[in-house]
C-alpha positions in Angstrom: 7.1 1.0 27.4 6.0 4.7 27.1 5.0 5.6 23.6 6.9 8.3 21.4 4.8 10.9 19.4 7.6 11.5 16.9 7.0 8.0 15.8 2.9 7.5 16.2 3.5 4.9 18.5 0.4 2.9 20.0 0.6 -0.2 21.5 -2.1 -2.9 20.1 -3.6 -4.9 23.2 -6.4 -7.4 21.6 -5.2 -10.6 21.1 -8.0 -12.2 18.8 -6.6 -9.2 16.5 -3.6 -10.7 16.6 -5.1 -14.0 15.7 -6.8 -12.4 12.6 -3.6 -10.7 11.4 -1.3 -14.8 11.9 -4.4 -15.9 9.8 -5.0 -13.3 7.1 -1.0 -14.1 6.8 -1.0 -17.4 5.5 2.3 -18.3 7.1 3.7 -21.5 6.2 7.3 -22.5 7.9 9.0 -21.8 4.6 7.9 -18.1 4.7 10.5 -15.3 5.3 8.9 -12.2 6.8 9.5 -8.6 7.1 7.8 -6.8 10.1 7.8 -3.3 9.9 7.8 -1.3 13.3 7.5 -4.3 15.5 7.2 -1.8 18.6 7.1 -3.8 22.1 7.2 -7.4 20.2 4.2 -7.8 20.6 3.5 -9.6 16.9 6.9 -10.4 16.5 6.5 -13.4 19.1 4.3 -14.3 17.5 5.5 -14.4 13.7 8.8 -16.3 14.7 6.5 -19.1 16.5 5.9 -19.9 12.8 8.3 -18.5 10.1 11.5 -19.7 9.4 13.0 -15.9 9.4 11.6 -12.9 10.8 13.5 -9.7 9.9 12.4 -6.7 11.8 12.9 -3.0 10.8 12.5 0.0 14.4 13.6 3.0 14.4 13.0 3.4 18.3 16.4 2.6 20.3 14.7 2.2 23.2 12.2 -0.7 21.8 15.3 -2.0 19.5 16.8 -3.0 23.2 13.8 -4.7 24.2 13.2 -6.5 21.1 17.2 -7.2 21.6 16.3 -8.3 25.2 13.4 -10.7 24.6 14.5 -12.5 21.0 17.7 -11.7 20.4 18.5 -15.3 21.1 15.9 -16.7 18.3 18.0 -18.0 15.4 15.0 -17.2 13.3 15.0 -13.4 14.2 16.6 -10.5 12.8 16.4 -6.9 13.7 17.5 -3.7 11.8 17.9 -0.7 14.0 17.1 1.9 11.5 14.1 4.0 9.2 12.6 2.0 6.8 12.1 4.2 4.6 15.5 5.1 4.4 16.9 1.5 4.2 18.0 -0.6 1.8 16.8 -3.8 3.4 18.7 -6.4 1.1 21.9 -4.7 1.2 21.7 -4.8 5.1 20.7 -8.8 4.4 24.0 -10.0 2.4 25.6 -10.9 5.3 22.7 -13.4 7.0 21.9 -15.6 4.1 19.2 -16.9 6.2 16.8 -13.7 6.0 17.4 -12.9 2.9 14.4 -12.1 0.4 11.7 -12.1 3.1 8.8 -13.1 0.7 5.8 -11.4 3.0 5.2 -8.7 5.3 3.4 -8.4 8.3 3.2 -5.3 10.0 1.6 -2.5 12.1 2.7 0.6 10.6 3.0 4.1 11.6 -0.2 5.7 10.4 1.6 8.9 9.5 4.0 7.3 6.6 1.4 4.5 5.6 1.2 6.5 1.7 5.3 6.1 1.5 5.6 2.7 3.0 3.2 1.3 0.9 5.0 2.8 -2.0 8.5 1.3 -0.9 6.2 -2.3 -0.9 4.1 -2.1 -3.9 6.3 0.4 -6.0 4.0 3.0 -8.2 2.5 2.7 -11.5 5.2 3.9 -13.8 7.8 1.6 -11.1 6.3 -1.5 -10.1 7.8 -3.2 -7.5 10.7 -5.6 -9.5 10.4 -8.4 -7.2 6.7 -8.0 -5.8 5.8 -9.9 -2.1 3.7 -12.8 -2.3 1.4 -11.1 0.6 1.2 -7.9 2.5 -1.0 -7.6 6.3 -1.2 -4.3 7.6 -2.9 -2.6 10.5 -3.9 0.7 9.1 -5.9 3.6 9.8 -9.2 2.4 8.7 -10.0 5.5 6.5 -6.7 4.7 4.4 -7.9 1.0 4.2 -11.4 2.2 3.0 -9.8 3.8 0.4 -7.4 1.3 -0.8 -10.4 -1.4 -1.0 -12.6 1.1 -2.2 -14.9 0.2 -5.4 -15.9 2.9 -8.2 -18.8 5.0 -7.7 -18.7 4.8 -4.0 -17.1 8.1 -1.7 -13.6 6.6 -0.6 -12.8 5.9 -4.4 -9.7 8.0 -5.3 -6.7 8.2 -7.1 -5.1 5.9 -4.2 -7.2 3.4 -4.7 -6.8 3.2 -8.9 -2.7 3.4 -7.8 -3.0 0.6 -5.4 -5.2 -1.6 -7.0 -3.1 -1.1 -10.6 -0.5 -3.1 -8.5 -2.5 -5.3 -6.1 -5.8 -6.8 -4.9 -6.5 -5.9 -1.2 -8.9 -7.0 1.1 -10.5 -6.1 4.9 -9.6 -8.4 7.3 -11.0 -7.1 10.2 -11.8 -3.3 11.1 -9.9 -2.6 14.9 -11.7 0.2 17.1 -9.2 2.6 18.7 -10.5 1.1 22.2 -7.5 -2.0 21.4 -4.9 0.1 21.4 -2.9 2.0 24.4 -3.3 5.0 24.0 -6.1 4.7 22.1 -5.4 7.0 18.9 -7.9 9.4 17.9 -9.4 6.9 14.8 -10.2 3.0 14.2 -8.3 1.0 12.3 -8.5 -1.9 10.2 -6.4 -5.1 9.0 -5.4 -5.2 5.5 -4.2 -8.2 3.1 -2.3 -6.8 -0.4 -1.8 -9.4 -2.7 0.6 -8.1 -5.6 -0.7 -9.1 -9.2 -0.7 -8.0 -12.8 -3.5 -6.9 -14.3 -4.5 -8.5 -17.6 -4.7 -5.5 -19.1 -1.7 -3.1 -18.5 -1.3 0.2 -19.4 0.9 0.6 -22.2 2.3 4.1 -21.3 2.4 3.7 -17.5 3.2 7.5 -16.7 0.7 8.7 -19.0 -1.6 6.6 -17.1 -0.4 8.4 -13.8 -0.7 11.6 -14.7 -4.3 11.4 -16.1 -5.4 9.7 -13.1 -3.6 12.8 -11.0 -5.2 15.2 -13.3 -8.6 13.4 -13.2 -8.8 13.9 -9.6 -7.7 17.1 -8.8 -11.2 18.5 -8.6 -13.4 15.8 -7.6 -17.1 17.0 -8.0 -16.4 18.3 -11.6 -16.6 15.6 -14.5 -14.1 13.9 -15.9 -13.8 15.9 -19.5 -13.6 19.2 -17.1 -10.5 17.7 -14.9 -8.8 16.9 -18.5 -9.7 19.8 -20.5 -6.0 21.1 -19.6 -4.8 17.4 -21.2 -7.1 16.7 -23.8 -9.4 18.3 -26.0 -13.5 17.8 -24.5 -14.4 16.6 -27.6 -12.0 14.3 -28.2 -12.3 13.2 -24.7 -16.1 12.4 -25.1 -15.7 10.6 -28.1 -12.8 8.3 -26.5 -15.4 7.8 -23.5 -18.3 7.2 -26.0 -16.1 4.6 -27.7 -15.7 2.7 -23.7 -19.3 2.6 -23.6 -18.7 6.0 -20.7 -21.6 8.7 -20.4 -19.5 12.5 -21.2 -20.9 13.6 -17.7 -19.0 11.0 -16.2 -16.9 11.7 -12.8 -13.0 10.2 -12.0 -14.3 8.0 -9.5 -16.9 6.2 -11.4 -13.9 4.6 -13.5 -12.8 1.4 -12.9 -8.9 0.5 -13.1 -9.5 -1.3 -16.1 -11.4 1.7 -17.8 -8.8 3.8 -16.8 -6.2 1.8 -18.3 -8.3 1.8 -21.6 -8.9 5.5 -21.2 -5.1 6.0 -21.0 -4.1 3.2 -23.8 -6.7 5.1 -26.4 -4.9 8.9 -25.5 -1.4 7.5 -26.1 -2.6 5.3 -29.1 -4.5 8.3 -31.2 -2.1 10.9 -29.7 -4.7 13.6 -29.1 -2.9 15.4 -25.8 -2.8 19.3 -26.0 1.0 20.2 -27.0 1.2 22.7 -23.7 1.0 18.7 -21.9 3.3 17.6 -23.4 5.0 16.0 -20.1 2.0 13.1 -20.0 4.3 11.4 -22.7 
């Protein structure tokens, strides 16, 4: 099948990718999976070799004909012709009891909506996902992965990787040269596994959280008291940092989730945000 710019299409061609991707899965035949631009089929022949339900979200007419063409006949598969970032995927479900509540997904996702598809899995930190997958494998771009994995002090630590981590562990799989795909896109890629958790320590004002982490990043070579100053006052800032056992020339990516979850818990317990911020609350 020719591939469509208007939806970043790019065939994957390496087969022992494939095999990492089954494996990172953990699919057991009791497992009920969502596949996300399944493209050609290429995975999907493979997922409903070993689920019990495969539900599969395209937007492409063309491929939803093929996909029609060469599985339509499975009992285990399902496909929804539509955006999935526009669908409501259990509404569509209520009338096939058997794919309902798909409890993993497997996909290889358009690299151009990876930040609001990951959103519409994991949910945010003020909206956490209400009923969170047990497992989520994606082939993504490999500088988005690097980021989402990302540990503190280290140059692909951002704001995406405190949101995503606040709501899951994630882990490399495998990284995937642009050589495996046709056409090869213009950057690698890696596999991904999210594994939705709670932390043991949660933020107890969850947008407050949000916002400070926004605000802490906005200018990332200044320090931390400097991104804040327009939040909190420097000095109380320090001495909240002081109290953590954080140097006052710290930076926002040499935080740890957990430190900014105790960074945000302290501001919302003593109350010290400048009036004019008033939206953190």
């Amino acid at each position: 099948m020719k591939t469509k710019k208007q939806f970043g299409q790019h065939w994957l061609r390496n087969e022992r990718v494939l095999d990492r991707i089954i494996t990172a899965a953990k699919i057991d035949p009791t497992d009920r999976i969502l596949e996300i631009g399944p493209g050609t089929g290429i995975l999907t022949r493979r997922l409903v070799t070993v689920a019990s339900a495969v539900v599969a979200v395209e937007i492409d007419r063309d491929l939803s004909a093929l996909l029609v063409k060469k599985m339509g006949h499975l009992d285990n598969f399902l496909l929804l012709e539509n955006d999935f970032l526009n669908l409501d995927v259990d509404s569509n479900l209520t009338a096939f009891p058997n794919f309902q509540q798909a409890n993993k997904v497997v996909a290889n996702i358009p690299y151009n909506i990876t930040g609001p598809i990951l959103e519409k899995l994991l949910g945010n930190i003020v909206h956490p996902a209400e009923r969170p997958f047990d497992s989520i494998v994606l082939l993504v771009q490999k500088e988005v992965g690097e980021r989402l994995f990302a540990k503190p002090s280290t140059k692909a630590f951002g704001a995406l990787s405190i949101r995503v981590q606040y709501l899951a562990d994630c882990e490399l799989i495998c990284p995937v040269p642009a050589r495996d795909f046709s056409p090869p896109p213009k950057v690698d890629s890696a596999v991904i596994r999210l594994t939705p958790r709670q932390l043991n320590l949660k933020a107890n004002n969850p947008k407050m959280l949000d916002n400070l982490v926004r605000l802490g990043f906005s200018t990332r070579r200044k320090m931390l008291r400097n991104n804040l100053q327009s939040a909190i006052d420097r000095e109380a800032l320090v001495e909240l940092l002081v109290s953590l056992g954080i140097g006052a020339e710290i930076r926002a990516e040499d935080l740890s989730v957990e430190q900014w979850i105790q960074l945000s818990n302290l501001v919302a317990e003593r109350n010290i945000l400048i009036p004019i911020q008033s939206e953190l609350h």
